[in-house]
BAGU-955162 format. One record per residue: residue in one letter; residue number from 1; x, z, y of N, C-alpha, C in turn. Coordinates in steps of 0.2 Angstrom, whole numbers, padded with zeros to 4 digits. Example, Ala and Ser with C-alpha at 12.3 -4.5 7.8 and 13.67 -1.06 7.14 Angstrom:
BEGIN
{node 'a', 1, {0066, 0039, -0028}, {0062, 0039, -0022}, {0066, 0039, -0016}}
{node 's', 2, {0064, 0035, -0011}, {0068, 0036, -0005}, {0064, 0039, 0000}}
//
This chain:
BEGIN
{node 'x', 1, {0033, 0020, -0089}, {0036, 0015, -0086}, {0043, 0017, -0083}}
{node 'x', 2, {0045, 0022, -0084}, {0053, 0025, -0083}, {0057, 0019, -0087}}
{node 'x', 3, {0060, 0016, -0080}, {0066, 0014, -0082}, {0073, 0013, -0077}}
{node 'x', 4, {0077, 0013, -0075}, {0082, 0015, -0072}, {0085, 0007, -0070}}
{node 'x', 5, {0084, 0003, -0074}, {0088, -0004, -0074}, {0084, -0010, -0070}}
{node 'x', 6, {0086, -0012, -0066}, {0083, -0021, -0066}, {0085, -0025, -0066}}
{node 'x', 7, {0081, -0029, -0069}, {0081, -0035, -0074}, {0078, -0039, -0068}}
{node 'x', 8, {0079, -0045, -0073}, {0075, -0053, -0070}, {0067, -0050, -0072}}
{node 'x', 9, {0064, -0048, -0075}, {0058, -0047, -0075}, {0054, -0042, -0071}}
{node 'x', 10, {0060, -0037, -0071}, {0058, -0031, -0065}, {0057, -0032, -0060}}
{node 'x', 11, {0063, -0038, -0059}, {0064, -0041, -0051}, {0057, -0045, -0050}}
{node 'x', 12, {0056, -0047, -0054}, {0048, -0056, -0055}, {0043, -0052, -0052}}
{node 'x', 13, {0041, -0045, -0056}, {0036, -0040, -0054}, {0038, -0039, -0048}}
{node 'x', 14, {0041, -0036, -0046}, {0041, -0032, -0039}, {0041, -0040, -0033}}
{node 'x', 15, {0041, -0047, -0034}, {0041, -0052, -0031}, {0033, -0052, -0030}}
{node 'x', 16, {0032, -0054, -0036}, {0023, -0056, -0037}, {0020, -0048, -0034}}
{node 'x', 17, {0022, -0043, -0031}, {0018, -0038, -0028}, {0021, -0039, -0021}}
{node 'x', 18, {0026, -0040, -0020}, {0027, -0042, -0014}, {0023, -0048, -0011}}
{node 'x', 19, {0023, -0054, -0016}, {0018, -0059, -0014}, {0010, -0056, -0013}}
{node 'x', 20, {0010, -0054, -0019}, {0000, -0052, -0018}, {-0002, -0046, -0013}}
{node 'x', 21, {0003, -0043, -0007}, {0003, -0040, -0004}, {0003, -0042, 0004}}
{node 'x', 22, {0007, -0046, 0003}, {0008, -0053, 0008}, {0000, -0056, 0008}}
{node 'x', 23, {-0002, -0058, 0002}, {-0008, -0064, 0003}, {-0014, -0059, 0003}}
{node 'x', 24, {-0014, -0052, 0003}, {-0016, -0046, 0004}, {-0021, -0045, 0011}}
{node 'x', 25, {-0017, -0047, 0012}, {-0016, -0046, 0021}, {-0020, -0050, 0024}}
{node 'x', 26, {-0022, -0057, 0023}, {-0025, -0061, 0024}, {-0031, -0062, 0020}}
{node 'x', 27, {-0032, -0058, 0018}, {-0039, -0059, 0013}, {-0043, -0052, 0017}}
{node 'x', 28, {-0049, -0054, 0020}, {-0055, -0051, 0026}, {-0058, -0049, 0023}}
{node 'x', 29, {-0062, -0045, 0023}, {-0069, -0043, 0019}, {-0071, -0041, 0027}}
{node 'x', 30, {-0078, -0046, 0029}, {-0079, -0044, 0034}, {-0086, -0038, 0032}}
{node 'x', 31, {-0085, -0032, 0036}, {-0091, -0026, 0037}, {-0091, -0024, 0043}}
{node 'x', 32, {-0099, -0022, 0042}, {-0102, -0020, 0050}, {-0096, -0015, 0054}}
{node 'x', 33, {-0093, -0019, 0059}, {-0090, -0015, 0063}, {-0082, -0016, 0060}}
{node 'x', 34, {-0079, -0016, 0056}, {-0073, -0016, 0056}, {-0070, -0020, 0048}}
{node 'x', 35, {-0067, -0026, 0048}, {-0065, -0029, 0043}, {-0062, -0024, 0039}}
{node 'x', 36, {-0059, -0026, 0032}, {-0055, -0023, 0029}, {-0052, -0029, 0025}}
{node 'x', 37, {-0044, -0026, 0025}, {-0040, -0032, 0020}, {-0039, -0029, 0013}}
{node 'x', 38, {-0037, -0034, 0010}, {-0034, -0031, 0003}, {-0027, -0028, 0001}}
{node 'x', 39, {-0024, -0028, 0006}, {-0015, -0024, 0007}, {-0015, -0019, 0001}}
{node 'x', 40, {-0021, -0014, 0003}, {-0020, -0006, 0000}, {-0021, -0007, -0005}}
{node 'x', 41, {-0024, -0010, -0010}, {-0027, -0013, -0016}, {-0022, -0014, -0019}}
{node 'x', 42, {-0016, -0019, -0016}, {-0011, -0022, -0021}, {-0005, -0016, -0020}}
{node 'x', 43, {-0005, -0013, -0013}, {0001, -0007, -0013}, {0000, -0002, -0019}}
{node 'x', 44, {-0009, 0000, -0020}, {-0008, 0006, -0025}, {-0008, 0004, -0032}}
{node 'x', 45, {-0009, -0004, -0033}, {-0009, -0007, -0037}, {-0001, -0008, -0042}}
{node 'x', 46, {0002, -0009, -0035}, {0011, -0008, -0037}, {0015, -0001, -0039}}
{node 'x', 47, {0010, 0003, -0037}, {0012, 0013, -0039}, {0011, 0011, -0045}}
{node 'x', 48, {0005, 0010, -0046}, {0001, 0013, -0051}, {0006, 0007, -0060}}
{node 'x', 49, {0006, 0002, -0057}, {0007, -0003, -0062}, {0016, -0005, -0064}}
{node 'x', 50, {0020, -0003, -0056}, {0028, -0004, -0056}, {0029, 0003, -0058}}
{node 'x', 51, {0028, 0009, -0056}, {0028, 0014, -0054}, {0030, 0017, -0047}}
{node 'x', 52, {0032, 0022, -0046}, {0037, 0024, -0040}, {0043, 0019, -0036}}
{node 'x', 53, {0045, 0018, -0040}, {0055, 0016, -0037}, {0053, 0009, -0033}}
{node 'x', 54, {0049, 0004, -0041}, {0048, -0002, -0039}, {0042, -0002, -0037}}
{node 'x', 55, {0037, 0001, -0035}, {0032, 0000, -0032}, {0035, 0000, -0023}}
{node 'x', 56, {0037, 0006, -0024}, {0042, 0007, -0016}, {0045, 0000, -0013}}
{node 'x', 57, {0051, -0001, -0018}, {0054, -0008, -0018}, {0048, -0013, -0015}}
{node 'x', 58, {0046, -0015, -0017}, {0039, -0021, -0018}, {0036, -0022, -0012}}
{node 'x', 59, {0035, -0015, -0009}, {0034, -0015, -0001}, {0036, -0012, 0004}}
{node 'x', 60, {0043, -0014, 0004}, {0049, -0013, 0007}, {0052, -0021, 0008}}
{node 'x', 61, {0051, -0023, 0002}, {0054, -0031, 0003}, {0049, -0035, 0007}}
{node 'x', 62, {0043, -0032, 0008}, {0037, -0035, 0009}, {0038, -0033, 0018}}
{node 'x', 63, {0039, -0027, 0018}, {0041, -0024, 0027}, {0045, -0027, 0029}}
{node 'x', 64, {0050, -0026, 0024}, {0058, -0034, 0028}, {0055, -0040, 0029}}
{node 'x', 65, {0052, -0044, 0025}, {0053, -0052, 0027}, {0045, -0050, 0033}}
{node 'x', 66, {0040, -0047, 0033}, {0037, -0046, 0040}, {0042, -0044, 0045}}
{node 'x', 67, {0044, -0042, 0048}, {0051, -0039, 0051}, {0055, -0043, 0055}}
{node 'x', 68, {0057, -0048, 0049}, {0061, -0053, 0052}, {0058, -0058, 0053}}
{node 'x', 69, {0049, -0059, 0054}, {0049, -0064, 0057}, {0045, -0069, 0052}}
{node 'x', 70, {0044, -0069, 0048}, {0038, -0070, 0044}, {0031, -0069, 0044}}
{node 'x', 71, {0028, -0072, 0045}, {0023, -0067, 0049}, {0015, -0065, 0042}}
{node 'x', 72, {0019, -0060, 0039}, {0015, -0057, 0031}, {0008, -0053, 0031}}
{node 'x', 73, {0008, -0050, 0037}, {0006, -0044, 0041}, {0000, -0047, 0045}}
{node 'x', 74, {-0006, -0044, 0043}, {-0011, -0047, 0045}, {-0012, -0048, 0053}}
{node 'x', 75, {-0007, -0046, 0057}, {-0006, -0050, 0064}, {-0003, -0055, 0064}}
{node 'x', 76, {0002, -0056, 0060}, {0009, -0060, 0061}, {0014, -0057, 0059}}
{node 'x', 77, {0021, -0057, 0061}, {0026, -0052, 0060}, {0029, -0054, 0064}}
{node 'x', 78, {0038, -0049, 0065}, {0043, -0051, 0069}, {0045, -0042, 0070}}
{node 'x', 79, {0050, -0041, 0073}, {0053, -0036, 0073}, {0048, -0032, 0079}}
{node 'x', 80, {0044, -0035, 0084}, {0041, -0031, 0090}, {0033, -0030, 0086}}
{node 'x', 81, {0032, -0031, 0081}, {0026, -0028, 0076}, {0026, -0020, 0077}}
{node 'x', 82, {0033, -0019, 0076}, {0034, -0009, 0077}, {0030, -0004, 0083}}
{node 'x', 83, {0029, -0011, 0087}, {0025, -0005, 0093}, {0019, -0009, 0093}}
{node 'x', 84, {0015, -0010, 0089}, {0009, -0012, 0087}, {0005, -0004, 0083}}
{node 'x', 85, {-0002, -0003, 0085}, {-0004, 0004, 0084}, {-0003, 0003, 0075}}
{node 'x', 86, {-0004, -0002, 0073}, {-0006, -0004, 0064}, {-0001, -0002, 0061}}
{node 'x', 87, {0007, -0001, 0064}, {0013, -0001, 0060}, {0013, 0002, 0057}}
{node 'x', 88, {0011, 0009, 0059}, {0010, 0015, 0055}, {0009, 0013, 0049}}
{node 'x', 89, {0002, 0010, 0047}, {0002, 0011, 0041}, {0005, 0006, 0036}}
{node 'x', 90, {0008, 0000, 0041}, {0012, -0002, 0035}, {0018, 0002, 0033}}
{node 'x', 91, {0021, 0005, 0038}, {0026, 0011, 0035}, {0024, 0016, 0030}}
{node 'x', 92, {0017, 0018, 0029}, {0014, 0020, 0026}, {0013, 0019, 0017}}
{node 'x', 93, {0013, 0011, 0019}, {0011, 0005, 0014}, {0019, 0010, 0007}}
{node 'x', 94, {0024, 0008, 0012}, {0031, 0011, 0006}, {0030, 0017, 0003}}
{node 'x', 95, {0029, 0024, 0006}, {0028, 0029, 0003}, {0022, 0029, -0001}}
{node 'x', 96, {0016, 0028, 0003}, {0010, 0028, -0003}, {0011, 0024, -0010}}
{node 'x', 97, {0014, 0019, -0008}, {0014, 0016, -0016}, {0019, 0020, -0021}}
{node 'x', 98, {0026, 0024, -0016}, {0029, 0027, -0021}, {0025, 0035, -0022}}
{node 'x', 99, {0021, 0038, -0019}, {0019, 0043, -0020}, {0013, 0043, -0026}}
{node 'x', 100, {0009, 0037, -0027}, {0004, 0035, -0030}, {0010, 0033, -0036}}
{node 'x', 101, {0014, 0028, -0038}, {0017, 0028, -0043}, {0020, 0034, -0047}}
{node 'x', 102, {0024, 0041, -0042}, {0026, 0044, -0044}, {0020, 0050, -0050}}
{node 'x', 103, {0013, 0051, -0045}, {0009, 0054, -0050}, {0005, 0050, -0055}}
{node 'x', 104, {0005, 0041, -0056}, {0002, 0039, -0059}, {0007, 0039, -0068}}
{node 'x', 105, {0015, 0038, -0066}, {0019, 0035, -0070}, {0023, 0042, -0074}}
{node 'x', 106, {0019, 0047, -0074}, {0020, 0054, -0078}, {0019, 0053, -0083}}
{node 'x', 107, {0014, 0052, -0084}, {0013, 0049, -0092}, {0012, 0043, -0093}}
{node 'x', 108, {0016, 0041, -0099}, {0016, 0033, -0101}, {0010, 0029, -0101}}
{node 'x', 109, {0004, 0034, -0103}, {-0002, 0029, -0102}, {-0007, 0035, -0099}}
{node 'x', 110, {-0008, 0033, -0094}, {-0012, 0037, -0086}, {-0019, 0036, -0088}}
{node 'x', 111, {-0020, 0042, -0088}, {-0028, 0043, -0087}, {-0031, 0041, -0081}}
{node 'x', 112, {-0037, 0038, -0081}, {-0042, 0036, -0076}, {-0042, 0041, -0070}}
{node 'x', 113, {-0043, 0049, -0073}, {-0041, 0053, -0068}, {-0036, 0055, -0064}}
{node 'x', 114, {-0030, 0053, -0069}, {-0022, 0056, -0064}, {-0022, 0048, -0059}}
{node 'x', 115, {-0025, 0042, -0062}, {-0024, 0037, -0059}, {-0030, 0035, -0050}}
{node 'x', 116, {-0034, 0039, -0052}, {-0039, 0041, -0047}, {-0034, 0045, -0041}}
{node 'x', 117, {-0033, 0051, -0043}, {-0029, 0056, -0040}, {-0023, 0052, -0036}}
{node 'x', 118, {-0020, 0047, -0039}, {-0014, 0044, -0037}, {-0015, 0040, -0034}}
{node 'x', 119, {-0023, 0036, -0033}, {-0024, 0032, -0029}, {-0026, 0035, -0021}}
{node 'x', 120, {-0030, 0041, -0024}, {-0030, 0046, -0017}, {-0026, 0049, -0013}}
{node 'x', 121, {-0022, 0051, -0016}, {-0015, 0054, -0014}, {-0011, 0050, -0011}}
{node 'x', 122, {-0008, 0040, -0014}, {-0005, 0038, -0011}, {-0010, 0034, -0003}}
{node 'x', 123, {-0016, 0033, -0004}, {-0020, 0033, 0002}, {-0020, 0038, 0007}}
{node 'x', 124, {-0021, 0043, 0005}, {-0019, 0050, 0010}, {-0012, 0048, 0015}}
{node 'x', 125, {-0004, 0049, 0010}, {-0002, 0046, 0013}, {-0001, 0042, 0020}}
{node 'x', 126, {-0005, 0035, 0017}, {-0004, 0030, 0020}, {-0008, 0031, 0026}}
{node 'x', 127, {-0015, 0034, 0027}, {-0018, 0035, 0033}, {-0013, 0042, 0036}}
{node 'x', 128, {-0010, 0046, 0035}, {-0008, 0051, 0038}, {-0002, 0049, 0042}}
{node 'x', 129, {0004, 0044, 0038}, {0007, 0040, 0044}, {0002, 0035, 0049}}
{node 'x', 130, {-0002, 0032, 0046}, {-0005, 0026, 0050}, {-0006, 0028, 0056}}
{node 'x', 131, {-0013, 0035, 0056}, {-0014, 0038, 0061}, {-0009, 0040, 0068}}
{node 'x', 132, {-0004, 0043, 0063}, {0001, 0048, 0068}, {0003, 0041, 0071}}
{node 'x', 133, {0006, 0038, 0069}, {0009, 0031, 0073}, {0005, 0028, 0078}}
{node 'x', 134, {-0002, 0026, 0076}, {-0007, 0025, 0081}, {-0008, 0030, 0085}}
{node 'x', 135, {-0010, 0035, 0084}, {-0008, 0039, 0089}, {-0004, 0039, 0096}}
{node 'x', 136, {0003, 0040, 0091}, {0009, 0039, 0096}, {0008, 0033, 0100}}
{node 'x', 137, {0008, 0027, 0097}, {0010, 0019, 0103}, {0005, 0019, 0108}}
{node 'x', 138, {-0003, 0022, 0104}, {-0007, 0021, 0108}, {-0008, 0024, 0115}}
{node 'x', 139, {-0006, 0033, 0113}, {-0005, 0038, 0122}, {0001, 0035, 0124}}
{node 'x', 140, {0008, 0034, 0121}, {0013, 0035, 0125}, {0018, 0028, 0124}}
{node 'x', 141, {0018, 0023, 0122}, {0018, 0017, 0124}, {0014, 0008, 0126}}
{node 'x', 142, {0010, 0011, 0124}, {0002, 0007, 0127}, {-0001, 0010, 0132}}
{node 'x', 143, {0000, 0015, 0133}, {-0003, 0021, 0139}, {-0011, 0020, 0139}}
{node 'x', 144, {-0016, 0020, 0132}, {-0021, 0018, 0130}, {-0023, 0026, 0129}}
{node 'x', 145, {-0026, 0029, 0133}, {-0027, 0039, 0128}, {-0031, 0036, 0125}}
{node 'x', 146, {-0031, 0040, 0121}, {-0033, 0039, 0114}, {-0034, 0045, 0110}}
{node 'x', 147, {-0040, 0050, 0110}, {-0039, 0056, 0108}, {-0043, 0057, 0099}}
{node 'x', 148, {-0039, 0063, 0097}, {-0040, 0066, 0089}, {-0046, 0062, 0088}}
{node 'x', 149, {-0052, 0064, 0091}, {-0059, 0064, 0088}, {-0060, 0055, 0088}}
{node 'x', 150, {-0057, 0052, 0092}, {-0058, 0045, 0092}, {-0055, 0041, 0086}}
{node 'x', 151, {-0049, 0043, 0087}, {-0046, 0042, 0082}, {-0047, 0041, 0074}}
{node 'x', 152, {-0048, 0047, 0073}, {-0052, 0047, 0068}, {-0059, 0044, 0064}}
{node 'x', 153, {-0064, 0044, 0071}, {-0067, 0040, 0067}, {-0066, 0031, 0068}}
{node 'x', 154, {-0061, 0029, 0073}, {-0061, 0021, 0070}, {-0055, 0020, 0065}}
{node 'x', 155, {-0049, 0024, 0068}, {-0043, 0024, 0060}, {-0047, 0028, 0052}}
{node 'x', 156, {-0050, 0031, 0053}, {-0053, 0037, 0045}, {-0059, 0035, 0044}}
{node 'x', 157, {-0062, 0037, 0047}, {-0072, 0039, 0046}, {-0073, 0030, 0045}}
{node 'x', 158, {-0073, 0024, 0048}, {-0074, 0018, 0046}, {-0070, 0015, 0042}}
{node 'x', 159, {-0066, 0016, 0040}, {-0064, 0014, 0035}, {-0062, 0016, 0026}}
{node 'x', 160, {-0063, 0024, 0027}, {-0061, 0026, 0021}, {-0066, 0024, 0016}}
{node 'x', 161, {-0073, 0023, 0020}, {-0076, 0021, 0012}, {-0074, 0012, 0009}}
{node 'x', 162, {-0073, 0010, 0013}, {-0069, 0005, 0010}, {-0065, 0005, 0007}}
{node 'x', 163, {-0060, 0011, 0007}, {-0053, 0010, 0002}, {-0056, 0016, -0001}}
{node 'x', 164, {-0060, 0019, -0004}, {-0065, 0021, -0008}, {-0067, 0017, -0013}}
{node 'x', 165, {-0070, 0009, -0012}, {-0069, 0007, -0015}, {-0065, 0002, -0019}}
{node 'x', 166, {-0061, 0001, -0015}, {-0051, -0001, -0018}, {-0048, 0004, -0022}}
{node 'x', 167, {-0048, 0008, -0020}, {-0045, 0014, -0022}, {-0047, 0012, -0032}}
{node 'x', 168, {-0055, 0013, -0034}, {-0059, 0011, -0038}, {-0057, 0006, -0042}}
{node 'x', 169, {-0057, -0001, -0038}, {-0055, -0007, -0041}, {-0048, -0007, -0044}}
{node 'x', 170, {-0045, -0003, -0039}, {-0036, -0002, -0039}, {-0037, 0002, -0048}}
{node 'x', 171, {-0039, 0006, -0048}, {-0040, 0010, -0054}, {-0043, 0007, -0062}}
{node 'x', 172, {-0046, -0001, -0059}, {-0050, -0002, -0068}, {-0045, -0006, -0067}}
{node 'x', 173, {-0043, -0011, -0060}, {-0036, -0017, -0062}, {-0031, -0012, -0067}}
{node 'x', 174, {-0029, -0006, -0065}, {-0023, -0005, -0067}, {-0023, -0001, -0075}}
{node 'x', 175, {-0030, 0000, -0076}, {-0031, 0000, -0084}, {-0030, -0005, -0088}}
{node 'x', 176, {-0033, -0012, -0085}, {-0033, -0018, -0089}, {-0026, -0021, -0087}}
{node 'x', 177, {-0022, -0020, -0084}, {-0015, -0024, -0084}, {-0010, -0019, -0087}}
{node 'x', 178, {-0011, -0014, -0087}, {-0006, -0010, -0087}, {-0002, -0012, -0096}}
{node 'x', 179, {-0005, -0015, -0101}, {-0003, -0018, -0105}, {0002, -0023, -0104}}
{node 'x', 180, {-0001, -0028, -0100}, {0002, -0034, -0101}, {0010, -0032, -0096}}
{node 'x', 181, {0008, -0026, -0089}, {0015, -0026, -0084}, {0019, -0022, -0091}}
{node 'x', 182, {0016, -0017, -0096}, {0022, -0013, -0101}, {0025, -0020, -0104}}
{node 'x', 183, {0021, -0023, -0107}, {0027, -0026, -0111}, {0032, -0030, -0108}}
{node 'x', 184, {0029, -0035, -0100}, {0035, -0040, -0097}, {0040, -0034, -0096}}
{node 'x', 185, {0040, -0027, -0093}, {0043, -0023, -0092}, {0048, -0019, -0096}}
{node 'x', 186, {0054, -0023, -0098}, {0059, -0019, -0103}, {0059, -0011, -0101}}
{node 'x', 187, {0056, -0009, -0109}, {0057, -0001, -0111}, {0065, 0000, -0110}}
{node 'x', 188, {0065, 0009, -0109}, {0072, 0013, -0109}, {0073, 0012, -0118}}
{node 'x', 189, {0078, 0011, -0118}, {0083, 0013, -0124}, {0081, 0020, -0127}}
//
């Protein structure tokens, strides 16, 4: 999925992930103790299927119109979302997607296990910023202490087994599309 150029179709792609990323965020799966949305489903879903550049892209444009007031982001949006403890991981949300694309889109056609790995890798990512940003607002602009051990298990320990199994889903979606995204997607010369 190397290609350098964008087109109207590129552009169409990286819009429909930017939407299913958007309508993402509002889709609840409620579990004992802590809901879970579908965000991280479509972000790795956009590594894995756009690649890197434009999976980045896709959740970038998705950052922007929450940011200015759109409200895409399973609070709302507007530009004071950033001192919200969650923003981490939407900032999260752009690197993971391109760290995931970048391991997925090595080869033209991605094994279940580089695609596993790429789904975990760009996950890692995502809660490594999340954390650290909750972290920070929590002790030192919400003046909420809020210590390692805590932290970890309501941002990590309660949720990872659910993006365990997104991670999963992320990984069969992106075997059975990954045809159809190649072909809408103009090959390199």
């Amino acid at each position: 999925m190397k290609n350098n150029t964008f087109n109207i179709r590129n552009l169409a792609l990286c819009a429909l992930f930017t939407a299913l990323i958007s309508v993402g965020a509002f889709i609840k799966i409620p579990l004992p103790g802590i809901p879970f949305t579908l965000q991280t489903l479509f972000v790795l879903l956009a590594g894995m299927l756009l690649g890197s550049k434009r999976g980045a892209i896709a959740v970038l444009v998705y950052i922007f119109i929450g940011l200015v007031g759109i409200p895409v982001f399973s609070g709302g949006g507007g530009i004071l979302y950033v001192l919200k403890p969650s923003f981490g991981y939407i900032i999260g949300f752009a690197l993971g997607a391109f760290v995931t694309g970048l391991i997925a889109e090595r080869k033209p056609e991605s094994s279940i296990f580089r695609l596993i790995l790429a789904g975990l890798a760009g996950t890692a990512v995502i809660y490594a910023l999340g954390l650290t940003w909750y972290y920070f607002i929590a002790n030192y602009y919400l003046g909420t202490p809020m210590g390692a051990g805590a932290l970890m298990v309501s941002g990590f320990l309660m949720t990872f087994p659910a993006d365990l199994i997104k991670i999963a889903l992320s990984v069969v979606l992106a075997k059975r599309l990954a045809p159809f995204i190649d072909r809408a997607m103009l090959k390199e010369a």
